[in-house]
N, C-alpha and C positions, 0 to 999 in steps of 0.2 A: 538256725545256726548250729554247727558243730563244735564242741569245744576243741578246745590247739593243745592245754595239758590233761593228764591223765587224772581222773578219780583222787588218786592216790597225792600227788603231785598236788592236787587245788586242794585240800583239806589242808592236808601240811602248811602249803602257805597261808591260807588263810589262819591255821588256829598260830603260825609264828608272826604271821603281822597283828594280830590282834594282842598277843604280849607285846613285843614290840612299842605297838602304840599306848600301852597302858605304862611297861615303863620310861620310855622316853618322854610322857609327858609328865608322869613325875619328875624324872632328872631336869627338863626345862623348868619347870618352874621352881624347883629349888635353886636351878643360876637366876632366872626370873628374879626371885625377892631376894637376892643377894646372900643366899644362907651363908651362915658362919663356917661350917663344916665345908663346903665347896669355893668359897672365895676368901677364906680369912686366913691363910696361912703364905708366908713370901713365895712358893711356888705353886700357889694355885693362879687363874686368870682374875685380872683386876677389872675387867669388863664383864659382870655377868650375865648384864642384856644382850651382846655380842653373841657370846656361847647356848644361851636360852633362843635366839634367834636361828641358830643351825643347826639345833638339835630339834624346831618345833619345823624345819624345814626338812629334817629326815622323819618327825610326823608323820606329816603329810604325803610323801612319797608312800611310808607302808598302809596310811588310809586307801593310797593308791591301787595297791596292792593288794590290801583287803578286797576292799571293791570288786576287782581283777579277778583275783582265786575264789571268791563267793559265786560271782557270777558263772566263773565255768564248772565247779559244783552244782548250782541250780541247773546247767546245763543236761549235765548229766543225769541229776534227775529226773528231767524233762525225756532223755532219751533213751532212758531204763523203763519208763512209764509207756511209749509207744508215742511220741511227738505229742504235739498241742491239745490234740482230740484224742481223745481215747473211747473204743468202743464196743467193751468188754462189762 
């Protein structure tokens, strides 16, 4: 396989999805356990499972994503190295 984004382009996303995922799943679960500082004041949301629910669904999309920009870095490795077999 050949990778579709550049070197340059998969790192990037990968090291932004992997923040990403670290702080969005802190922010869910502090709506998760109802923290006082995110649901205890008359304009913040009164369902924090609701809001802990779509935020661990933008999770999963940059796990997505990780996944995605890792693999075409590995790629690229792979293609800097001379394909599968190297015989050097």
């Amino acid at each position: 396989m050949k990778p579709v984004v550049s070197l340059l382009n998969a790192w990037s996303c990968a090291i932004i999805s992997l923040f990403a995922i670290a702080i969005l799943s802190v922010l869910g679960s502090l709506y998760k356990s109802e923290h006082h500082g995110f649901t205890g004041s008359e304009g913040e949301p009164e369902d924090g499972g609701a809001v802990a629910g779509s935020i661990f669904t933008a999770v999963f999309v940059y796990i997505a994503f990780f996944v995605f920009c890792s693999f075409q870095a590995y790629l690229h490795a792979r293609a800097r190295r001379g394909g599968a077999i190297s015989l050097s």
